[in-house]
MARBA-3410 file (N, C-alpha, C, O; in Angstrom, 1 decimal):
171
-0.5,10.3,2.7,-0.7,10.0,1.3,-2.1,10.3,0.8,-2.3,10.7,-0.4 ~ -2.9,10.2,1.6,-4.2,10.9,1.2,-4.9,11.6,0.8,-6.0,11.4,0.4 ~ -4.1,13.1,1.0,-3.7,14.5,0.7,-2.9,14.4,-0.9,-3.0,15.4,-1.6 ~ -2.3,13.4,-1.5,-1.3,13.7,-2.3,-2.1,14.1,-3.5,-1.6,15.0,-4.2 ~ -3.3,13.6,-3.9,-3.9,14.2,-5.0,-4.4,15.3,-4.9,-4.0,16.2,-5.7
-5.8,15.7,-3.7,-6.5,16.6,-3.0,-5.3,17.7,-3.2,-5.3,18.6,-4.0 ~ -4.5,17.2,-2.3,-3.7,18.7,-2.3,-3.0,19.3,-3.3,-2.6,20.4,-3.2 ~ -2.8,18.2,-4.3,-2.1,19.0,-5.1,-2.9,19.4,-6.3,-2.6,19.2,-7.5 ~ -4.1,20.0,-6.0,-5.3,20.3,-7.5,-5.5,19.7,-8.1,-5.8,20.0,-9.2 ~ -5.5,18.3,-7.7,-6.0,17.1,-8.6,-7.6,16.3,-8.2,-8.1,15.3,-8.7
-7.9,17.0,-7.3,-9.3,16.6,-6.7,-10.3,17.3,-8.0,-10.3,18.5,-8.2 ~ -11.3,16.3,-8.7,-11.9,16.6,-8.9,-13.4,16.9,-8.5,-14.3,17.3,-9.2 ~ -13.3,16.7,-7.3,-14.8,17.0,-6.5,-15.4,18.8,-6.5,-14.8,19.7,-7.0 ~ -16.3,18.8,-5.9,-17.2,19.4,-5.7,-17.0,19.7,-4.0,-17.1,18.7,-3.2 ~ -16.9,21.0,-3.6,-16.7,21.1,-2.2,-17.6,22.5,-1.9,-17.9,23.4,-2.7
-18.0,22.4,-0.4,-18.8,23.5,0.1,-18.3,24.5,0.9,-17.6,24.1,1.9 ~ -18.4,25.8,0.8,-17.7,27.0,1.4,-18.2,26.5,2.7,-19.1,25.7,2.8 ~ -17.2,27.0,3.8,-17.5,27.0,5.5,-18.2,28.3,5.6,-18.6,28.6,6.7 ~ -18.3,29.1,4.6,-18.9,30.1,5.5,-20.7,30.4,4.4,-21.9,30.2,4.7 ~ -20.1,30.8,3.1,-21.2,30.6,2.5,-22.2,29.8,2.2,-23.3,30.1,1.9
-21.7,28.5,2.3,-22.3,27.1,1.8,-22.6,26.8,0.5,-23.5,26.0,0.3 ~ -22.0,27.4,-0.4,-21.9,27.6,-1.8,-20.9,26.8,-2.0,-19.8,26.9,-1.4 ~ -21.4,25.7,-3.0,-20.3,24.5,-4.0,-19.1,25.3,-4.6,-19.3,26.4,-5.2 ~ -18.4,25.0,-4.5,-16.9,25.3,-5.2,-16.2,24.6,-5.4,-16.2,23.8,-4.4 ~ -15.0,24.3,-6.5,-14.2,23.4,-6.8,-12.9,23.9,-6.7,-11.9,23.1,-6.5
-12.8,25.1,-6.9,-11.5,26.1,-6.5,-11.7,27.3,-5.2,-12.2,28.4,-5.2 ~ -11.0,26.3,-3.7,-11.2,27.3,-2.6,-9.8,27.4,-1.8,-8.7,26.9,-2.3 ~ -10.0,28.0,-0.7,-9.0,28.1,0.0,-9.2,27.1,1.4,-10.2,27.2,2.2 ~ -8.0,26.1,1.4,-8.0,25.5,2.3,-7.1,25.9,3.9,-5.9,26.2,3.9 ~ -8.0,25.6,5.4,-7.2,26.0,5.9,-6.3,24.5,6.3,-6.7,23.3,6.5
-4.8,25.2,6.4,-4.1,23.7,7.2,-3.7,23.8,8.4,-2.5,23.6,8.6 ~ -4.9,24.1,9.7,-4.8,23.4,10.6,-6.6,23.5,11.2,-6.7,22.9,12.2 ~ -7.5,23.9,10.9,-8.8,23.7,10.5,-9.2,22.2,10.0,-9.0,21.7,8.9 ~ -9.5,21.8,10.7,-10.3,20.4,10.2,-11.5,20.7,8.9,-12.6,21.3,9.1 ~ -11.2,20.3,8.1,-12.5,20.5,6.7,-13.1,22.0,6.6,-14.3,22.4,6.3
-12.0,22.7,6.9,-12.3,24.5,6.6,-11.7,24.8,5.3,-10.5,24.6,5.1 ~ -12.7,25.2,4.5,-13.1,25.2,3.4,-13.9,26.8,2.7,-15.1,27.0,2.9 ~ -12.9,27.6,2.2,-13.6,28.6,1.5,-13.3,29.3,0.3,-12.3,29.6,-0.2 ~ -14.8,29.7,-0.2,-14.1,30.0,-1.6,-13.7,31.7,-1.9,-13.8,32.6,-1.0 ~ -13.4,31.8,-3.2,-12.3,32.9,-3.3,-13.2,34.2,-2.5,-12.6,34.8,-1.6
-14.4,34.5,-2.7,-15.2,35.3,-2.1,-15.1,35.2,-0.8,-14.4,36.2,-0.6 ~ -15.2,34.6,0.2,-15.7,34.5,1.0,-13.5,34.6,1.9,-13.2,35.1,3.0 ~ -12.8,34.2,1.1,-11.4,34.3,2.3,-11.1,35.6,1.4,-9.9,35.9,1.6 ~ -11.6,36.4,0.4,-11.0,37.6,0.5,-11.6,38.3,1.4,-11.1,39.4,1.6 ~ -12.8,38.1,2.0,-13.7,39.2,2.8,-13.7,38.4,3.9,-14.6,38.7,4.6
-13.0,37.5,4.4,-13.1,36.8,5.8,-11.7,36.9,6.5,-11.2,35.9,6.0 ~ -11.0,37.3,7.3,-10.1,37.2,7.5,-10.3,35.9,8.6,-11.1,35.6,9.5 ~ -9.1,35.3,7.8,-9.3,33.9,9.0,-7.5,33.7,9.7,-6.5,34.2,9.1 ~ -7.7,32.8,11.1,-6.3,33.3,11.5,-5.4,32.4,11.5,-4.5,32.3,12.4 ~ -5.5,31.6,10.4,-4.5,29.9,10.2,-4.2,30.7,8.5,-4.8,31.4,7.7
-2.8,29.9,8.6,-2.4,29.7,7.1,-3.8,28.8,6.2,-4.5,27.9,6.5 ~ -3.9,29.8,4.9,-4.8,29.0,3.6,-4.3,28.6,2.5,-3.3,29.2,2.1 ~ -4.5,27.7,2.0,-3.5,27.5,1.0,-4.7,27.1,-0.7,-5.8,26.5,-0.6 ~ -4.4,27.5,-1.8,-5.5,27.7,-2.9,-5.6,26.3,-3.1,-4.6,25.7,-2.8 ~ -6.7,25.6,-3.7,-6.5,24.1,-3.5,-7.9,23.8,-4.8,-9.0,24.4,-4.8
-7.5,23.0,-5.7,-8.6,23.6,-7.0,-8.1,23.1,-8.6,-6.9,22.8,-8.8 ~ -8.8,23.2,-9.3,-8.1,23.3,-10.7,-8.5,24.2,-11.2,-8.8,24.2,-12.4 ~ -8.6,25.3,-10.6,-9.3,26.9,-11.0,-11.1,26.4,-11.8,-11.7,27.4,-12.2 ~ -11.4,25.8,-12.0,-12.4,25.3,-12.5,-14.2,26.9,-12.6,-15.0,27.3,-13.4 ~ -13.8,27.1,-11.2,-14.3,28.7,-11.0,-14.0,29.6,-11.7,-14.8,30.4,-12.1
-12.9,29.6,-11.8,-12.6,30.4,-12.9,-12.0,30.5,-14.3,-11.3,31.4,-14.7 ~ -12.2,29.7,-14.7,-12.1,29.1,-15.7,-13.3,29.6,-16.9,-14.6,29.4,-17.0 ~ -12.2,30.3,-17.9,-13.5,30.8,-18.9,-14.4,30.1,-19.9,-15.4,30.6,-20.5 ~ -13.6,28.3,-20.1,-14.6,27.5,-20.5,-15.5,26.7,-19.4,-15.7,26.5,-18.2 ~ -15.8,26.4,-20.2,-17.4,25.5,-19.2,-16.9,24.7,-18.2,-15.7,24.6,-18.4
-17.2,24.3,-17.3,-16.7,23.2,-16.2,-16.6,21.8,-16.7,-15.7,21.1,-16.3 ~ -17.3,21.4,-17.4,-17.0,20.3,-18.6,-15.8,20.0,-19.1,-15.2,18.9,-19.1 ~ -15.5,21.2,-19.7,-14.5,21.1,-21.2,-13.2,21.3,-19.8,-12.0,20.9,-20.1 ~ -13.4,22.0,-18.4,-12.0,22.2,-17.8,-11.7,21.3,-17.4,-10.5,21.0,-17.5 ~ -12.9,20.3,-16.9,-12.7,19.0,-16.7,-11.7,17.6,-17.3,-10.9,16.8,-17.0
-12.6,18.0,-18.4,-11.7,17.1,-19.4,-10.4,17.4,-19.7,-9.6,16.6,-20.1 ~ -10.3,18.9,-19.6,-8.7,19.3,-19.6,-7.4,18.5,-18.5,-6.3,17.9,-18.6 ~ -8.4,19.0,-17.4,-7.4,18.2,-16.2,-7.3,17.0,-16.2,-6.4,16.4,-15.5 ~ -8.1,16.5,-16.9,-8.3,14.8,-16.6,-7.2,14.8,-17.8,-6.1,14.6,-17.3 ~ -7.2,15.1,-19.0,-6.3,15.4,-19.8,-4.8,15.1,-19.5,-4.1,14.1,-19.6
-4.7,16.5,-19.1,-3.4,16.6,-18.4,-2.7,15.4,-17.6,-1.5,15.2,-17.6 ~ -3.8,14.6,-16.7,-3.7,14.2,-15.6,-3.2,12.4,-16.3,-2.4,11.6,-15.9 ~ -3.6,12.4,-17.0,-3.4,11.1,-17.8,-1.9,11.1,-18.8,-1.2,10.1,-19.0 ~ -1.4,12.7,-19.3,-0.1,13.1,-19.8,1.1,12.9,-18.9,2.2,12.5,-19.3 ~ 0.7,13.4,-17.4,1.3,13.3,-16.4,1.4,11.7,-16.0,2.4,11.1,-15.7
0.5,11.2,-16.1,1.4,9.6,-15.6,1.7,8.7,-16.7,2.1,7.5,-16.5 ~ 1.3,9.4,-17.9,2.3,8.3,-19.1,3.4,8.7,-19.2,4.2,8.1,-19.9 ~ 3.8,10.2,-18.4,5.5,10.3,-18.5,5.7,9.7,-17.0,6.8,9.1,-17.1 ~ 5.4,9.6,-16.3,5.8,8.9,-15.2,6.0,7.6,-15.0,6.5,7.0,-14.1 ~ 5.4,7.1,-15.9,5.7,5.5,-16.0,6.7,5.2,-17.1,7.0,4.0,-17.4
7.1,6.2,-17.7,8.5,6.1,-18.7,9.7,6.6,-18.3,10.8,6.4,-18.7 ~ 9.4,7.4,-17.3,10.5,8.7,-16.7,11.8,7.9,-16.0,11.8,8.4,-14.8 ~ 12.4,7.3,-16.0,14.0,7.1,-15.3,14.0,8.0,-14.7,13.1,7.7,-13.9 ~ 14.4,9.2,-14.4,15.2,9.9,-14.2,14.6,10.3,-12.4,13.5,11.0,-12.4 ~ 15.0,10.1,-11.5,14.7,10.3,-10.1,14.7,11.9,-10.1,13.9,12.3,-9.3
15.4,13.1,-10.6,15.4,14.1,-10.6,14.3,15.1,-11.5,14.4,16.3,-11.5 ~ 13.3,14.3,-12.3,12.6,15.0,-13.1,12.3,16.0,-12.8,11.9,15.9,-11.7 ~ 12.2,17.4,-13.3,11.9,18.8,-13.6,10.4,19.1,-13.8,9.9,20.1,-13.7 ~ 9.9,17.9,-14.2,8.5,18.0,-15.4,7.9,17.9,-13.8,8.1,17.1,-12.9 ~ 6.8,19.3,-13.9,5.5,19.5,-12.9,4.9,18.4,-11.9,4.9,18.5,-10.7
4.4,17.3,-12.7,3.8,16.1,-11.8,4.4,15.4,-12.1,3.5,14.6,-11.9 ~ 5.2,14.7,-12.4,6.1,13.4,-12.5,6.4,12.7,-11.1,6.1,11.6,-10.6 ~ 7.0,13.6,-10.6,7.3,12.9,-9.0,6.1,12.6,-8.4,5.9,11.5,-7.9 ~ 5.2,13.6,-8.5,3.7,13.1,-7.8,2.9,12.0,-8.3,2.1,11.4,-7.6 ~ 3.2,11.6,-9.6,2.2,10.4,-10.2,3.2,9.5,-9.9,2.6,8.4,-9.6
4.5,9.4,-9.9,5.6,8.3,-9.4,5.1,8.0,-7.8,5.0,6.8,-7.7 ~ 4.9,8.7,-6.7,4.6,8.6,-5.4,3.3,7.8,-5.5,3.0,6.8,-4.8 ~ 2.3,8.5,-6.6,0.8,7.6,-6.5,0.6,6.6,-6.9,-0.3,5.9,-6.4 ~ 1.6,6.1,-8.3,1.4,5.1,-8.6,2.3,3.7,-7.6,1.8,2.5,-7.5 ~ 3.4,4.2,-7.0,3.9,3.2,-5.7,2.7,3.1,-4.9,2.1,2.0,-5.0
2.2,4.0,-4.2,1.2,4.3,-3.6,-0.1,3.0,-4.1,-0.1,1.8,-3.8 ~ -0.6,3.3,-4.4,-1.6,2.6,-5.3,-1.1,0.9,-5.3,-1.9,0.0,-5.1 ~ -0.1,0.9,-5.6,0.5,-0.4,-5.5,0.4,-1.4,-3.7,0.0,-2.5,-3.3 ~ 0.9,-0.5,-3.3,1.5,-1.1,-1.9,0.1,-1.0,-0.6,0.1,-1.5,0.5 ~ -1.1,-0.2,-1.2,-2.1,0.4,-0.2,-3.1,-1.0,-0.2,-3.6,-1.7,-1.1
-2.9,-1.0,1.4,-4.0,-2.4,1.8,-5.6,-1.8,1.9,-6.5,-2.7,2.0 ~ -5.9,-0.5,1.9,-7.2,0.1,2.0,-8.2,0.2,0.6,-9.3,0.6,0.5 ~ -7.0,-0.2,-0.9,-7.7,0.1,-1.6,-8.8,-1.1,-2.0,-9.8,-0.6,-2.5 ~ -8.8,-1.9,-1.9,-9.3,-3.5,-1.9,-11.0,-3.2,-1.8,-11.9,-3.4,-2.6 ~ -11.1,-2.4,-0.1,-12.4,-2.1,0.0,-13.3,-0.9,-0.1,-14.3,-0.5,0.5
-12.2,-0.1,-1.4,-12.6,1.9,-1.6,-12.3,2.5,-0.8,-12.8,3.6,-0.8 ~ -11.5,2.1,0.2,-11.5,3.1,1.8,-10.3,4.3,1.6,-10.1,5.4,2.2 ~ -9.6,3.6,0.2,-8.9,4.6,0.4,-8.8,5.6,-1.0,-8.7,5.1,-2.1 ~ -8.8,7.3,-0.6,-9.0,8.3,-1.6,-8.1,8.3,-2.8,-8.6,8.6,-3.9 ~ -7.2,8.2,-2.8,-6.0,8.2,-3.4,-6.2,7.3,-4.6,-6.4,7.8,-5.7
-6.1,5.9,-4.2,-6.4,5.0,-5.0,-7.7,5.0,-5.6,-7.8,4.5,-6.7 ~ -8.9,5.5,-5.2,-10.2,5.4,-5.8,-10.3,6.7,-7.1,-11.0,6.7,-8.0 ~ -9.6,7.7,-6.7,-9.5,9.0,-7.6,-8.1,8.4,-8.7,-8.1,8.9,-9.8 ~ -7.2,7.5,-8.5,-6.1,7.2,-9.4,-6.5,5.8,-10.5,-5.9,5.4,-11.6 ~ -7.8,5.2,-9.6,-8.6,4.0,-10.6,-9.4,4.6,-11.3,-9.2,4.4,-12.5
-10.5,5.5,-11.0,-11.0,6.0,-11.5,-10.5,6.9,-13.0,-11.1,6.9,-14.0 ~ -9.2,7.6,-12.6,-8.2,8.2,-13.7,-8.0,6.9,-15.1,-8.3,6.9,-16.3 ~ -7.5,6.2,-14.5,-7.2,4.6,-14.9,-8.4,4.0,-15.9,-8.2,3.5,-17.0 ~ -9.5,4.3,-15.3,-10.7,3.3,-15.8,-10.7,4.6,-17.0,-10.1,4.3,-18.0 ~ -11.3,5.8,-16.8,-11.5,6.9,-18.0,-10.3,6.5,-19.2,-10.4,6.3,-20.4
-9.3,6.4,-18.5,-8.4,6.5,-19.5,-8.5,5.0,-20.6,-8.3,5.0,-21.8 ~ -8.9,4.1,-19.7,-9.1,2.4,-20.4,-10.5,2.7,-21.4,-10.8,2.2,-22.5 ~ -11.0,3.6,-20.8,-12.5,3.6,-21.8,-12.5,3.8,-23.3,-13.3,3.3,-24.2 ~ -11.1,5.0,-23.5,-11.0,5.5,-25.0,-9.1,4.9,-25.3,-8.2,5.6,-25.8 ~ -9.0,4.1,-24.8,-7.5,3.8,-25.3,-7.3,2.8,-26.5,-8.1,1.9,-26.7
-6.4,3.0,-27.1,-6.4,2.0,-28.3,-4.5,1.2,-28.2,-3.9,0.4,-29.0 ~ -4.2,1.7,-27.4,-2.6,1.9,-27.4,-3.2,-0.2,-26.7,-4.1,-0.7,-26.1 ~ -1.7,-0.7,-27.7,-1.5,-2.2,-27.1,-0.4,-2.5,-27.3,-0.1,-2.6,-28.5 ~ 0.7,-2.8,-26.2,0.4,-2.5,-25.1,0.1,-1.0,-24.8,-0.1,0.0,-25.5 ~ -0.2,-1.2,-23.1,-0.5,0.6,-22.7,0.5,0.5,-21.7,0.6,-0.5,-21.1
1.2,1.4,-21.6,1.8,1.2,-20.0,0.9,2.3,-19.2,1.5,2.8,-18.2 ~ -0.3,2.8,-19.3,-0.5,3.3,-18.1,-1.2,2.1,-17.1,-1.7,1.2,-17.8 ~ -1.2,1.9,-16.0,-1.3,0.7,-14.7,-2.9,0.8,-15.1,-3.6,1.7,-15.5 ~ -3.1,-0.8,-14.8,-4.5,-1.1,-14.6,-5.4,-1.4,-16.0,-6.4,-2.0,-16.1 ~ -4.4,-0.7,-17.5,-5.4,-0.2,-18.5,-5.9,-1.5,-18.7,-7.1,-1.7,-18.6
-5.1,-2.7,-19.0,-5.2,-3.7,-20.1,-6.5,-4.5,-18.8,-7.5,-4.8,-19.4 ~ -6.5,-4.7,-17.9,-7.4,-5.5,-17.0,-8.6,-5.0,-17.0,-9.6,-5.8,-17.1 ~ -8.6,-3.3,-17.0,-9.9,-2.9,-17.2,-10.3,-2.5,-18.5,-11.5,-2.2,-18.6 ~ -9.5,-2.3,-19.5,-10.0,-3.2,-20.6,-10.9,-4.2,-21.3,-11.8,-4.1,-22.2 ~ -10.2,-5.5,-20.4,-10.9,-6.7,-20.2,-12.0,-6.9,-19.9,-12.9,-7.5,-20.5
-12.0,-6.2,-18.4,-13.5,-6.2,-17.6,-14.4,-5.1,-18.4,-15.6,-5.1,-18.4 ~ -13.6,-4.0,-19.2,-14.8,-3.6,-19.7,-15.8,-4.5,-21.3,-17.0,-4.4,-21.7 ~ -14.6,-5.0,-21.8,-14.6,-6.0,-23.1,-16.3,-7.3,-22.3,-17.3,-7.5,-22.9 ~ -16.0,-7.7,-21.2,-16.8,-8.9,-20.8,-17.8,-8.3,-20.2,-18.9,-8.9,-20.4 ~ -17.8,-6.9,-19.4,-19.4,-6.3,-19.1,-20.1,-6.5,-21.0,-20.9,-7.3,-21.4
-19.6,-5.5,-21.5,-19.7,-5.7,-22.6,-20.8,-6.8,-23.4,-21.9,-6.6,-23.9 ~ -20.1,-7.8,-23.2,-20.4,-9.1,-23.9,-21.8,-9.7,-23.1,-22.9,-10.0,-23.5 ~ -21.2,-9.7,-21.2,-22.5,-9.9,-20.8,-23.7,-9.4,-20.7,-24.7,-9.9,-20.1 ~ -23.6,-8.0,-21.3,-25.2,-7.2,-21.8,-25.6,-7.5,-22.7,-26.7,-8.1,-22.7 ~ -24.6,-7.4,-24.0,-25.3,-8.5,-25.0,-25.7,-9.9,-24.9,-26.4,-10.4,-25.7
-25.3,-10.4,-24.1,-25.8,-11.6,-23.8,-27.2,-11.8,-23.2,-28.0,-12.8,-23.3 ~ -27.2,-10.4,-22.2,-28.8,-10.6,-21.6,-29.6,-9.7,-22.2,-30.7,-9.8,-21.8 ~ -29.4,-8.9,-23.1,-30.4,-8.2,-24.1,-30.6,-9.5,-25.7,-31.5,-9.4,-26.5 ~ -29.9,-10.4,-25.7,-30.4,-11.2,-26.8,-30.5,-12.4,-26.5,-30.8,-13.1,-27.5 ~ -30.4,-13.2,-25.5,-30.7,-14.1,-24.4,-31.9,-14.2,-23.8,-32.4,-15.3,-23.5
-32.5,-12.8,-23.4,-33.8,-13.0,-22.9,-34.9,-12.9,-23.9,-36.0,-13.0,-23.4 ~ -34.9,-12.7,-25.6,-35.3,-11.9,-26.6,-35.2,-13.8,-27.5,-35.2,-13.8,-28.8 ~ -35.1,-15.1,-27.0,-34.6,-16.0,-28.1,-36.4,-17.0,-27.8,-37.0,-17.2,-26.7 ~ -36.6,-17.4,-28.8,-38.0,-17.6,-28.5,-37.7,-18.9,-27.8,-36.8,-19.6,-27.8 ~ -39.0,-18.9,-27.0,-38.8,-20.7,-26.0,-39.9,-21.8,-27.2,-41.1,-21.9,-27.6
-38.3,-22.6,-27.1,-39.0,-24.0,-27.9,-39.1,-25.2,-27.1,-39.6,-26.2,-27.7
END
């Protein structure tokens, strides 16, 4: 389950060619290479002798900024699990439905997420928290929003409290 985001173009990281050492976000991955990793340059002029598979949100190539693709996918990626959390239908058709259905069980039942250990969950909280930041929807059904919400509502409160708290004259 670890793979389930990573592999399916939903990794937003930043990764390094195995051969050039050049950052890329859109490369070719090999699947039986342990963390062999190359980008489009480097596996059209490299012949390598394991299956590659493209692994990315094209972000490389992408004619707007890395920013604005960013925000696209994150976009997307937030469209993709508010139909997944409405979706009945076990046979859905729609692109990521089944995969955000698999992540959000996932996410639920994982004893590694507690202490960040595990990827899945820390890239599907993370999704979660962006999404809690600009939501207005009450209820939300995307998981997590309304808690972190909260915790963002009370960080919140407790800055103001120590930016006009330490600022109160001593009588």
């Amino acid at each position: 389950m670890a793979g389930e985001l990573h592999g399916q173009g939903q990794d937003l990281g930043v990764h390094t060619c195995s051969e050039c050492q050049q950052q890329v976000e859109t490369r070719w991955h090999c699947t039986e290479c342990e963390a062999y990793d190359l980008c489009v340059h480097c596996y059209t002029a490299k012949d390598h002798p394991h299956e590659m598979v493209k692994v990315g949100l094209g972000l490389d190539e992408c004619p707007m900024s890395v920013r604005e693709c960013r925000r696209l996918a994150i976009r997307r990626c937030i469209q993709s699990l508010k139909h997944a959390r409405q979706c009945r239908n076990a046979a859905c058709s729609q692109k990521d439905c089944q995969k955000m259905k698999r992540v959000v069980l996932h996410t639920r039942s994982c004893q590694r997420k507690t202490n960040g250990g595990c990827p899945v969950c820390k890239q599907f909280i993370a999704l979660c928290c962006h999404h809690a930041k600009h939501c207005q929807e009450n209820p939300c059904i995307v998981p997590l929003c309304l808690n972190i919400k909260q915790k963002l509502r009370q960080r919140r409160l407790q800055l103001r409290q120590q930016r006009f708290g330490n600022h109160l004259p001593q009588g």
